[in-house]
C-alpha positions as CSV (number, residue, x, y, z in Angstrom):
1,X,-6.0,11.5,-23.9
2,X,-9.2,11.5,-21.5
3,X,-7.4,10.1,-19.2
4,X,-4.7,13.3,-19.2
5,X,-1.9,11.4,-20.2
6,X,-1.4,9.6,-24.3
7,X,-2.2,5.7,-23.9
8,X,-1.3,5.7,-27.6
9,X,1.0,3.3,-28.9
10,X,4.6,4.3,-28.7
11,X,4.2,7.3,-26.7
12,X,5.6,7.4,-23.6
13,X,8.6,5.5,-23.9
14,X,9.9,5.1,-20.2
15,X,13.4,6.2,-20.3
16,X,14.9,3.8,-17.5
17,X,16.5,5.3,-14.5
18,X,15.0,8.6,-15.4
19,X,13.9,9.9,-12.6
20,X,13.8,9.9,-8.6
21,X,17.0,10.3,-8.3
22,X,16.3,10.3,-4.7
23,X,17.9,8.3,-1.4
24,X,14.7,7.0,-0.5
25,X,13.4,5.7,-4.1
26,X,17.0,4.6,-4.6
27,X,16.6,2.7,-1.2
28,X,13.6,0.8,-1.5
29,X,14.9,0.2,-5.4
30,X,17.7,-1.5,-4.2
31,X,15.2,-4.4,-1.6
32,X,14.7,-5.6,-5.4
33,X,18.7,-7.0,-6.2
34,X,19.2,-8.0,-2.6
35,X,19.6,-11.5,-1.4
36,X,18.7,-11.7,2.7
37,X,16.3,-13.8,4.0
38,X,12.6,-12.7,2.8
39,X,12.1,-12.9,7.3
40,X,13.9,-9.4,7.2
41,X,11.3,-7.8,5.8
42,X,8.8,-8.4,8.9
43,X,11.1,-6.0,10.8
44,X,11.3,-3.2,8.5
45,X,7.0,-2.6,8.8
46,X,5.6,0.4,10.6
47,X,2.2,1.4,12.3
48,X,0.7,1.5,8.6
49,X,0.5,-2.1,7.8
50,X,2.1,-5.6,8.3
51,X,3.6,-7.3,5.6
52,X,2.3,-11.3,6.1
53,X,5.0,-14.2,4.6
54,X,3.2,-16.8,3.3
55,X,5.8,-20.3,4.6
56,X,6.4,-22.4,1.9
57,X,5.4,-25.9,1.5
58,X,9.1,-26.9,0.4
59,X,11.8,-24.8,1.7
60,X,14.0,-25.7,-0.6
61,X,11.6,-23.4,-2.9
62,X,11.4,-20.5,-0.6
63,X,12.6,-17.0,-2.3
64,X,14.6,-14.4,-1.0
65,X,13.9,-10.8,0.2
66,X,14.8,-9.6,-3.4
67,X,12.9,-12.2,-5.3
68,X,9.8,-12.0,-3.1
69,X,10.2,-8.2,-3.1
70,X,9.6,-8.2,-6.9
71,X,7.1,-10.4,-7.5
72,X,5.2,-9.0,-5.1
73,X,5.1,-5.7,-6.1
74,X,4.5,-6.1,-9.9
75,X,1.3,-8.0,-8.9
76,X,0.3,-5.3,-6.8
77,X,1.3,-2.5,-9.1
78,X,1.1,-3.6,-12.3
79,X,-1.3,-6.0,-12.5
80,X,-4.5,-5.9,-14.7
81,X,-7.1,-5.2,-11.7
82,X,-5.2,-4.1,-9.0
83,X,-6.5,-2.0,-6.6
84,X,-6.0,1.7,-6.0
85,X,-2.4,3.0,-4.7
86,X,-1.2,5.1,-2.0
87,X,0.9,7.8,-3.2
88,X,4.3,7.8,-2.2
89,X,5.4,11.1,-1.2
90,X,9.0,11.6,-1.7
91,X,9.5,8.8,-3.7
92,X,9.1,8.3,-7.9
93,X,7.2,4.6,-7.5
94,X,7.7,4.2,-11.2
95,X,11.2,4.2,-10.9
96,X,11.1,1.3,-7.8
97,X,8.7,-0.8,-9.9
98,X,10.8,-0.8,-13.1
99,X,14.2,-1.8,-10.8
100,X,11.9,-4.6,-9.5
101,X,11.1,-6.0,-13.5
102,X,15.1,-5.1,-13.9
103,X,16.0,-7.3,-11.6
104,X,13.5,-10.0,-12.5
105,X,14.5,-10.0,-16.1
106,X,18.4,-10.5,-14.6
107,X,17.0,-13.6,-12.6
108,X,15.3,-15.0,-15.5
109,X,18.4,-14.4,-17.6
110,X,20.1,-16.8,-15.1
111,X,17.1,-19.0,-14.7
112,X,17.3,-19.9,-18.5
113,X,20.4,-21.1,-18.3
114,X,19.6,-23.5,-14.8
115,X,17.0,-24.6,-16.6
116,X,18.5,-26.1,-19.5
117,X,20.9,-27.2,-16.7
118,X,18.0,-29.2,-15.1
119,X,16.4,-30.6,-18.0
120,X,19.8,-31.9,-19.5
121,X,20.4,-33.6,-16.1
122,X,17.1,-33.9,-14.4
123,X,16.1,-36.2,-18.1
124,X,19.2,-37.9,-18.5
125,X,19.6,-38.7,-14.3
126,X,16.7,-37.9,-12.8
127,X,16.8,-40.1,-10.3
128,X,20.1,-39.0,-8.9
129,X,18.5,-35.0,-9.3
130,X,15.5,-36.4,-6.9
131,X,18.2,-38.0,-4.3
132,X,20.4,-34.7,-4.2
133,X,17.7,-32.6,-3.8
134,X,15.6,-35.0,-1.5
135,X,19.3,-34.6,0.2
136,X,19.2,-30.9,0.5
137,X,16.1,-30.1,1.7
138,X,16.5,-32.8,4.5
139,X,19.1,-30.7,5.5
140,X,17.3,-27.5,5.7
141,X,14.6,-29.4,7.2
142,X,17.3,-30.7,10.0
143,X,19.3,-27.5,10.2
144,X,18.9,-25.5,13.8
145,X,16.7,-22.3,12.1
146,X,15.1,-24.5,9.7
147,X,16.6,-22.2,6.5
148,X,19.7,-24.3,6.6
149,X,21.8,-22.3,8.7
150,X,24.1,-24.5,11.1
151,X,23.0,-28.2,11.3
152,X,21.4,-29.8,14.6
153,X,23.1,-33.4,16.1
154,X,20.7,-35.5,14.5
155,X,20.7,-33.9,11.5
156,X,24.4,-33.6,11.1
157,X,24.2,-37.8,12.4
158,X,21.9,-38.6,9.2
159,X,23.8,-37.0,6.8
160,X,27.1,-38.9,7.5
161,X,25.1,-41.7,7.0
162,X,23.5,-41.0,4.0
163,X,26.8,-39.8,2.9
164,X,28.4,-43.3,4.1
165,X,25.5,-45.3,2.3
166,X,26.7,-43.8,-0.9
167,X,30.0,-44.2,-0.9
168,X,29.4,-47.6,-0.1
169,X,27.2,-48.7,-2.9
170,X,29.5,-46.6,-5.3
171,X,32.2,-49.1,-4.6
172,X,30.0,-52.1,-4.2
173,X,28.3,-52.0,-7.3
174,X,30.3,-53.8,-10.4
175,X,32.5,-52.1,-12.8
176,X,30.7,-53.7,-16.2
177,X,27.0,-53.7,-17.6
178,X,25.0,-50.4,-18.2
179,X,22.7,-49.7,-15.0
180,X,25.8,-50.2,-12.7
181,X,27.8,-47.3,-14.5
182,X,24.3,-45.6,-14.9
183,X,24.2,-45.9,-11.2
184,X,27.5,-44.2,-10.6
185,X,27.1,-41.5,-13.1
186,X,23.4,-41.1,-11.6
187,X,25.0,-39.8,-8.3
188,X,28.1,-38.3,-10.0
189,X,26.2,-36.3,-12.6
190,X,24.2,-34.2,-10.2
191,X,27.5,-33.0,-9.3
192,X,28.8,-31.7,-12.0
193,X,25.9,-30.0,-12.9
194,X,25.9,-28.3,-9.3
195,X,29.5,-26.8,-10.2
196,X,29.0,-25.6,-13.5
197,X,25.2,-24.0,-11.9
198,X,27.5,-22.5,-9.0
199,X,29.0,-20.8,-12.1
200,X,26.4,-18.6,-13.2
201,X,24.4,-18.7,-10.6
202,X,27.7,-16.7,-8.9
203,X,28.0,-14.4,-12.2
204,X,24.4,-12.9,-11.6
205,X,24.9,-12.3,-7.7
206,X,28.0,-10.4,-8.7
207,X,25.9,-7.8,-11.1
208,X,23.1,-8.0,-9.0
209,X,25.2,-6.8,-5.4
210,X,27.1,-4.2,-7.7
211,X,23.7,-2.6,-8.6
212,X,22.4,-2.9,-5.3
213,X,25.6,-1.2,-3.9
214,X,25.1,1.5,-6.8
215,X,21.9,2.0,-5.9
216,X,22.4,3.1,-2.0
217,X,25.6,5.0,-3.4
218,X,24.1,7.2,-5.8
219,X,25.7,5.5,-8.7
220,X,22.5,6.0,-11.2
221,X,21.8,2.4,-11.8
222,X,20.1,2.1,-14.7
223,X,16.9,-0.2,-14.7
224,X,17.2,-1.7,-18.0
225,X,13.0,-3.2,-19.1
226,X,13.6,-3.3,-22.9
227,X,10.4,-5.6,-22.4
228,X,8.3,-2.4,-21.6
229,X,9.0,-0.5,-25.3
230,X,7.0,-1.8,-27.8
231,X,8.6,-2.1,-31.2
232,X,4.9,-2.4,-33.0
233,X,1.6,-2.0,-31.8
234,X,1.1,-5.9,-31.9
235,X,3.4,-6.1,-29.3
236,X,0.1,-6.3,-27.1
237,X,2.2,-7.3,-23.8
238,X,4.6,-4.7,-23.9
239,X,2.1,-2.0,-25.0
240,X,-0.1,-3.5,-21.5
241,X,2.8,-2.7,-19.4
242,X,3.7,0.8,-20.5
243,X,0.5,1.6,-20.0
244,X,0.9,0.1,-16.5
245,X,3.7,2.3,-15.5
246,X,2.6,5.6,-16.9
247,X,-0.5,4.5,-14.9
248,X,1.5,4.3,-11.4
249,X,2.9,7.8,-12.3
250,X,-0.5,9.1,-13.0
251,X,-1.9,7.9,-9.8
252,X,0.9,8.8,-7.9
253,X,0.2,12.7,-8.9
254,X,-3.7,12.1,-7.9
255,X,-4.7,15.2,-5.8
256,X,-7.1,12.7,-3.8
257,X,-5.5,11.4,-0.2
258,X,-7.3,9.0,2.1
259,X,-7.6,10.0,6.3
260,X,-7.8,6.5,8.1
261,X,-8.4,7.8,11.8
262,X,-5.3,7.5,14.3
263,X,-3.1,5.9,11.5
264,X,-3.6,9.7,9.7
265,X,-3.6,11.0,6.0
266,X,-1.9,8.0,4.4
267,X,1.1,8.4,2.7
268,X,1.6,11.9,4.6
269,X,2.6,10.3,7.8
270,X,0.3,10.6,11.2
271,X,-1.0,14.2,12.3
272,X,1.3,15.8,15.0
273,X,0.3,19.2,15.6
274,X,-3.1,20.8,14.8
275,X,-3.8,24.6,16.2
276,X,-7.1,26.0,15.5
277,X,-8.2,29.9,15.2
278,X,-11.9,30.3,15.2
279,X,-13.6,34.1,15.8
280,X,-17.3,35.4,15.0
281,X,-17.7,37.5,12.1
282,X,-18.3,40.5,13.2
283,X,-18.2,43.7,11.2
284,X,-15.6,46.0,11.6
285,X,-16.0,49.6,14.1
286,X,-17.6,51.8,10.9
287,X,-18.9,49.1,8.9
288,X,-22.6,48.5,8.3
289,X,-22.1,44.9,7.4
290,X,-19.6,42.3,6.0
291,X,-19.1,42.1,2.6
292,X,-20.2,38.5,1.6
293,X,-17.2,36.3,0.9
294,X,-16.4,32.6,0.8
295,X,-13.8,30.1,2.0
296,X,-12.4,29.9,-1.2
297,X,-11.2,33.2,-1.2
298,X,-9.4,32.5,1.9
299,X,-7.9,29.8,0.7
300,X,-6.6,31.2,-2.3
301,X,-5.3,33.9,-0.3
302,X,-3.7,32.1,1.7
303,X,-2.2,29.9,-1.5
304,X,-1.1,32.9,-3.0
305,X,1.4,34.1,0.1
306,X,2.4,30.2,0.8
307,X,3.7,30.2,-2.7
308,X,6.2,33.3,-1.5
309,X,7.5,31.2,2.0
310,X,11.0,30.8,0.3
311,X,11.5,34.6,-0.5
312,X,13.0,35.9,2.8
313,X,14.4,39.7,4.3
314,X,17.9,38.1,5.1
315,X,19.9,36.3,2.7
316,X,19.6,32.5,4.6
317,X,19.6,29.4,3.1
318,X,15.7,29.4,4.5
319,X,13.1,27.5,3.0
320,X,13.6,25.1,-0.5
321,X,10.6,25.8,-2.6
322,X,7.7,24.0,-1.3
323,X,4.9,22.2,-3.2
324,X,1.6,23.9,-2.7
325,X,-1.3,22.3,-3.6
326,X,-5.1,21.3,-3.1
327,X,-5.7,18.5,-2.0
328,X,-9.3,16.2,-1.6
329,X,-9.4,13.8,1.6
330,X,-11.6,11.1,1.8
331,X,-12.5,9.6,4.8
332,X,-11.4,5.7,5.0
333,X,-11.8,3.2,7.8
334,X,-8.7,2.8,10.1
335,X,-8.6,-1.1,9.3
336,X,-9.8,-0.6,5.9
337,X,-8.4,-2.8,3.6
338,X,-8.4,-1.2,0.1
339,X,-9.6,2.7,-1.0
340,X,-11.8,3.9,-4.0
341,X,-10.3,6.5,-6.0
342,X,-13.5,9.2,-7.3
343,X,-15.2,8.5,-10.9
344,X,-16.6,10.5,-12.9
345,X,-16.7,13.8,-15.2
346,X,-15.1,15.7,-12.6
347,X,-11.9,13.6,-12.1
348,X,-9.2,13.2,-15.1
349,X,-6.4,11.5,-14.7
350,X,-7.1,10.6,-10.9
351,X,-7.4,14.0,-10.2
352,X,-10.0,16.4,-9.2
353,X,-10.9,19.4,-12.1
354,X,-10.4,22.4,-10.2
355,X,-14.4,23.6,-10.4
356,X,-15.2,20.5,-8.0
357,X,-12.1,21.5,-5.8
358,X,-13.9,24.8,-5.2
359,X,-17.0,23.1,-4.7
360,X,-15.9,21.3,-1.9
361,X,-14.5,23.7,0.0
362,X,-17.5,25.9,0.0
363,X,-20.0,23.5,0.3
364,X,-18.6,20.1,1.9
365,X,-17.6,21.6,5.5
366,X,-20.2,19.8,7.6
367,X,-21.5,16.4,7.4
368,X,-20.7,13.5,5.4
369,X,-18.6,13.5,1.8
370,X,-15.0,14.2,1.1
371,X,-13.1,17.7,2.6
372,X,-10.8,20.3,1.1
373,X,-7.6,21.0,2.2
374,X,-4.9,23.3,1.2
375,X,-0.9,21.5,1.5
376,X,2.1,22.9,1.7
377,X,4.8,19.9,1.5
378,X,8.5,19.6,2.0
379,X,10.5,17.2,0.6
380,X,13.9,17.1,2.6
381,X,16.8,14.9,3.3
382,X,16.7,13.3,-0.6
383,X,13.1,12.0,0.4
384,X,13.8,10.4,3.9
385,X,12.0,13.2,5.6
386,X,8.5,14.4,3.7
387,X,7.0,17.4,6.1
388,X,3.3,18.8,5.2
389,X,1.1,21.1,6.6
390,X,-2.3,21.1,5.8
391,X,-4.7,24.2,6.0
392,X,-8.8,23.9,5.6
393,X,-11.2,27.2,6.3
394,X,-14.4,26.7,7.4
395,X,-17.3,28.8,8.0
396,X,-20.1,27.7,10.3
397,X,-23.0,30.0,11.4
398,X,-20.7,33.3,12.2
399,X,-17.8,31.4,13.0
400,X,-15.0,31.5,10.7
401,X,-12.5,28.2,11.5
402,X,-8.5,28.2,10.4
403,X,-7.2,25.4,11.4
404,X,-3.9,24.3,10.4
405,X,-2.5,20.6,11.0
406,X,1.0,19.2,10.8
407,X,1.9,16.0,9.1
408,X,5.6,14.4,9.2
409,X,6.6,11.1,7.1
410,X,9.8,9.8,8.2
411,X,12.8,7.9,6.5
412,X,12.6,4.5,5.0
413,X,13.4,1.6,7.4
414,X,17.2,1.2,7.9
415,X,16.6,-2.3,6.2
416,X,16.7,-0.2,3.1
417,X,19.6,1.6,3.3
418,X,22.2,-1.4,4.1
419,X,24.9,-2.2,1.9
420,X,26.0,-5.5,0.4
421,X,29.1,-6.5,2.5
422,X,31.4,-9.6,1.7
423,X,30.9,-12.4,3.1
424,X,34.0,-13.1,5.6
425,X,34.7,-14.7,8.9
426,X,37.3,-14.7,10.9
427,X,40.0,-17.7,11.7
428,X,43.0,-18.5,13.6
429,X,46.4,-18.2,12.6
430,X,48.4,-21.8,12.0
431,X,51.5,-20.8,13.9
432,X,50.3,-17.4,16.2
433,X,47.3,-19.2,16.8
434,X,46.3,-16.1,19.1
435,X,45.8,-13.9,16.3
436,X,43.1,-14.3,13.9
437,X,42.7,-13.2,9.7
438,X,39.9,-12.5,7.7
439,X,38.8,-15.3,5.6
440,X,36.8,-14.2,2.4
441,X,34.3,-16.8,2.0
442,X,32.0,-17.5,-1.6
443,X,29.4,-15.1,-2.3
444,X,26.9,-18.3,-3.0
445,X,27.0,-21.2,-0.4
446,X,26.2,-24.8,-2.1
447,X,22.8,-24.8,-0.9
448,X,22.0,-21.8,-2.4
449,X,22.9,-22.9,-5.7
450,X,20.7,-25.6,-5.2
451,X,17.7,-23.7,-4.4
452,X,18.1,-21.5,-7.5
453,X,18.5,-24.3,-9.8
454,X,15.4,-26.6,-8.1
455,X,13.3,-23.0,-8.7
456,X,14.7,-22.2,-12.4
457,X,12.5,-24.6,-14.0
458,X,8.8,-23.6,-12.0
459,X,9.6,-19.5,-12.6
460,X,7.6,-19.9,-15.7
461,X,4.9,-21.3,-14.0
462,X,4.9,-18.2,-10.7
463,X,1.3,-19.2,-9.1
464,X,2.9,-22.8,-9.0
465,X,6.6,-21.3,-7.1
466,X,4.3,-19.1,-4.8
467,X,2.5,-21.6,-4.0
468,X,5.0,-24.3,-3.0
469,X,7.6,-21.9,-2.5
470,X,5.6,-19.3,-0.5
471,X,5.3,-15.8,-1.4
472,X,5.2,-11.6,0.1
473,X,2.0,-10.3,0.6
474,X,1.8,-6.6,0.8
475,X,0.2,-4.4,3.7
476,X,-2.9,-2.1,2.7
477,X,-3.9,0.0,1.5
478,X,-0.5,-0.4,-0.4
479,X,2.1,2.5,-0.9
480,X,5.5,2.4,-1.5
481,X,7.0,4.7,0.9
482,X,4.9,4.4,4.0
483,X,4.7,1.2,4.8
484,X,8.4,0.9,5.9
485,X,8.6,4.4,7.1
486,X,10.2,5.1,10.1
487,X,9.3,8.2,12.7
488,X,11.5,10.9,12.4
489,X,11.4,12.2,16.0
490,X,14.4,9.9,17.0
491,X,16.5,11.8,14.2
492,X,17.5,14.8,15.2
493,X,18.0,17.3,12.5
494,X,15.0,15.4,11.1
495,X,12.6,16.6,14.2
496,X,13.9,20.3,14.1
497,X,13.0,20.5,10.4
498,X,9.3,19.1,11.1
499,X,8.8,22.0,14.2
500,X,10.6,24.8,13.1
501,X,8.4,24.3,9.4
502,X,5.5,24.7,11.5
503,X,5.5,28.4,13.0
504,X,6.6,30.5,9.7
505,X,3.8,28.5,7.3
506,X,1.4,28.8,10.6
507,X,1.7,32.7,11.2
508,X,2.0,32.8,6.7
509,X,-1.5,31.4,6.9
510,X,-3.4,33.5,9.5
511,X,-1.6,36.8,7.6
512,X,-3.1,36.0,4.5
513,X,-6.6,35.3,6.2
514,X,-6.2,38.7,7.6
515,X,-5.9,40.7,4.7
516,X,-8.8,38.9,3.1
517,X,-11.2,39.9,6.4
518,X,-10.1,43.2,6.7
519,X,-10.8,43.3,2.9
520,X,-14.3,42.3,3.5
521,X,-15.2,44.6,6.7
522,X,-14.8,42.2,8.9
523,X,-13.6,43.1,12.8
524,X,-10.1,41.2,13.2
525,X,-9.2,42.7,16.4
526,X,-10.4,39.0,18.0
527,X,-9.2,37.1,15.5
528,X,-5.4,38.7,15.6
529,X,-5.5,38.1,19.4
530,X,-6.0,34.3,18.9
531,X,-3.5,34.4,16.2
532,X,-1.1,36.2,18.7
533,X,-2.3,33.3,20.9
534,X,-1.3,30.3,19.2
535,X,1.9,32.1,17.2
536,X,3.2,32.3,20.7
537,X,2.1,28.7,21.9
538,X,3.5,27.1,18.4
539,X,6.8,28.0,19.4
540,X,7.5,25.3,22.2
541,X,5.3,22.9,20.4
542,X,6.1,19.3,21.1
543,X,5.1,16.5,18.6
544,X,1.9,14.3,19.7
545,X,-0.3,11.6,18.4
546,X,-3.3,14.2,17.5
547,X,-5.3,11.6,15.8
548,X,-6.1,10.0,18.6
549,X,-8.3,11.1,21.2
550,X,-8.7,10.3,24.5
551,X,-12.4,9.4,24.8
């Protein structure tokens, strides 16, 4: 337990689909069961970070947005020496990452089975295996995108003479000895093999588009990781990856966040609003002097009366109970690449004991070395909208400093939120050739069977598939929920939340500050006419880019 959460074997079972029951952890769940081009995923980044897609070597080997998806993110969440994590506010990452080794264990269900596929027929006819799929990828390779979609003139020109070339030889070649009926069966084979692939592979895009479609409906899809449980404590892998996952969830309730300059606190979303009070300390008409006092006891005045923001003297639906906490921020570069989480005997369980928390506010106000802040945060909208307001009291010389910053993370990228649709087109009538009907077309085109069965056999060997298949490489620093967030001034309801949150927790925080002054002797007659000030100022507030300055 020095960690602050039991490492021991068999505790901890995760219990799948347990939690985040939420639209946006349900939403970037479901990217790991879909089946659109990985190229999608390019449009779905934001300001945080840009996803790079490595091209494959082969095309034919290339994954999809759903395998890519997966793989990428258990090697950057669960693997052995990964780096530090973003939190993902709003989200419960653990829950995303086991829907991502779900949905792997589901393709390698279906990969077994190609595989057997291909060694029965890629042994026994190998060289007709080679010609098909030297067939196939000529035609991706020819096709107008290059992914096979549509076919140019010249590629549509070889191809009926390829196709002519075989028919011919099949009916050249003699009807006795062994190599000519090899020959035959060598080009026949293939075929066969295709058709009875086409089978399963369309069985597990069937379960994998009704859990996608549960997902994004609410449906509580059950990741199922029976691979994650260990049954004895020489079950060393599974042990490793439970470990893994309670690991994610520990980190993700770190009390540490990173400021990288215009791009913000991550995982909070970029700074909108700031409004600042700072007054001497002077002591009050009647009072000899001020009675010493620190930040801290600001702060957890002002903690104390944050807590009460739901409580209201009409019976509105008002606030939801907010989280309010303290949080640490660490300064990062803007094009940083990676964070470092704090060591040491002050930290347990990625989080800051509460002795250094009060340290830091006291003592860390100037200068280099990390900053407190006090949070208030919102989770609305099942996720999609995440609104926090972050307080931090400083006292320099005689000047006492409230300053009070808004932060607003916005929905997932629409990408996300998409549901599986049939595929259909539409075609002419025979006779009332002016009207048209819906054709339902297969779920699985022929060249998609192909591609799953050419990859079956190298998805036990992944660095070999990445690297002649190409592969996802996440942005960082990585975290789930901000790096395909979108801004949520274009919603409205969305931007009414974030500005009307503002003026209640802002005129909250400079009431509680008051009470502790006047408390203290202090003179607050300047300080409540700033307060006056910006209370009156806050109300028209309009949403900027405050981390950037213009100088």
């Amino acid at each position: 337990m020095a960690d602050g959460f039991d490492f021991s074997p068999g505790a901890q079972v995760p219990l799948s689909g347990s939690a985040g029951q939420t639209a946006a952890t349900q939403a970037l769940a479901s990217a790991a069961y879909r089946d659109c081009l990985l190229t999608k995923i390019s449009d779905a980044d934001s300001e945080s970070g840009k996803s790079e897609i490595k091209k494959p070597k082969l095309s034919l080997f290339a994954p999809n947005l759903g395998e890519a998806f997966s793989r990428a993110v258990q090697v950057r969440m669960l693997g052995g020496d990964r780096k530090p994590l973003i939190q993902s506010f709003g989200t419960e990452p653990q829950t995303i990452v086991e829907h991502c080794l779900s949905a792997t264990r589901i393709r390698k269900q279906r990969d077994i089975k190609l595989t057997l596929l291909m060694v029965l027929f890629g042994v026994l006819f190998l060289p007709g295996v080679l010609l098909w799929l030297g067939v196939f990828q000529l035609r991706k390779m020819l096709s107008k995108d290059g992914a096979g979609a549509g076919l140019s003139l010249l590629g549509g020109l070889l191809l009926t003479v390829l196709a002519g070339l075989g028919l011919f030889f099949m009916i050249k070649l003699p009807l006795n000895g062994f190599w000519p009926m090899y020959g035959r069966a060598m080009i026949v084979a293939p075929v066969i093999g295709w058709w009875w692939a086409k089978q399963i592979c369309e069985k597990t895009v069937v379960a994998m588009r009704e859990a996608w479609k549960g997902l994004l409906e609410g449906g509580g899809v059950a990741a199922k990781i029976p691979e994650a449980v260990p049954q004895d404590p020489n079950q060393i892998a599974a042990e490793t990856l439970r470990q893994n996952l309670a690991k994610i969830s520990a980190e993700q309730k770190s009390n540490v966040v990173f400021y990288a300059g215009p791009k913000g606190i991550l995982g909070m979303g970029t700074r909108w609003g700031s409004w600042q009070l700072a007054e001497e300390l002077t002591p009050a008409p009647g009072t000899a002097e001020i009675h010493p006092f620190r930040s801290w006891d600001v702060i957890r005045a002002i903690h104390d009366r944050l807590r009460l923001l739901e409580r209201s003297p009409l019976h509105t639906g008002g606030f939801p109970t907010p989280s309010v906490r303290h949080w640490i921020v660490s300064p990062v570069g803007e094009k940083a690449g990676a964070v470092s989480r704090p060591e040491g005997t002050h930290v347990e369980a990625f989080q800051i004991r509460g002795h250094e928390i009060e340290r830091i506010c006291n003592e860390q106000q100037f200068g280099s070395g990390n900053r407190h802040y006090l949070g208030v945060q919102f989770v609305l909208w099942d996720g999609q909208l995440v609104i926090t307001l972050m307080i931090t009291v400083t006292v320099l010389h005689e000047t006492l400093r409230i300053e009070v910053t808004g932060h607003a993370l916005g929905p997932v990228n629409g990408l996300f939120t998409t549901k599986p649709e049939p595929k259909t087109k539409d075609v002419a009538k025979v006779i009332k050739f002016w009207e048209t009907r819906t054709q339902h077309l297969p779920l699985i085109e022929p060249q998609e069977v192909v591609r799953l069965t050419a990859r079956a056999p190298l998805t036990w060997f992944p660095p070999v598939l990445d690297f002649l298949g190409g592969k996802l490489t996440l942005p960082e620093p990585f975290g789930l929920r901000h790096v395909w967030a979108d801004k949520p001034w274009r919603h409205r309801f969305m931007a009414d939340d974030a500005l009307r949150a503002a003026t209640p927790v802002l005129r909250t925080v400079h009431a509680a500050a008051m009470g502790v002054l006047q408390e203290n002797g202090v003179d607050t007659e300047r300080f409540t006419n700033r307060s006056l000030v910006l209370s009156g100022a806050i109300q028209g507030v309009e949403p900027q880019k405050a981390d950037e300055y213009n100088a």
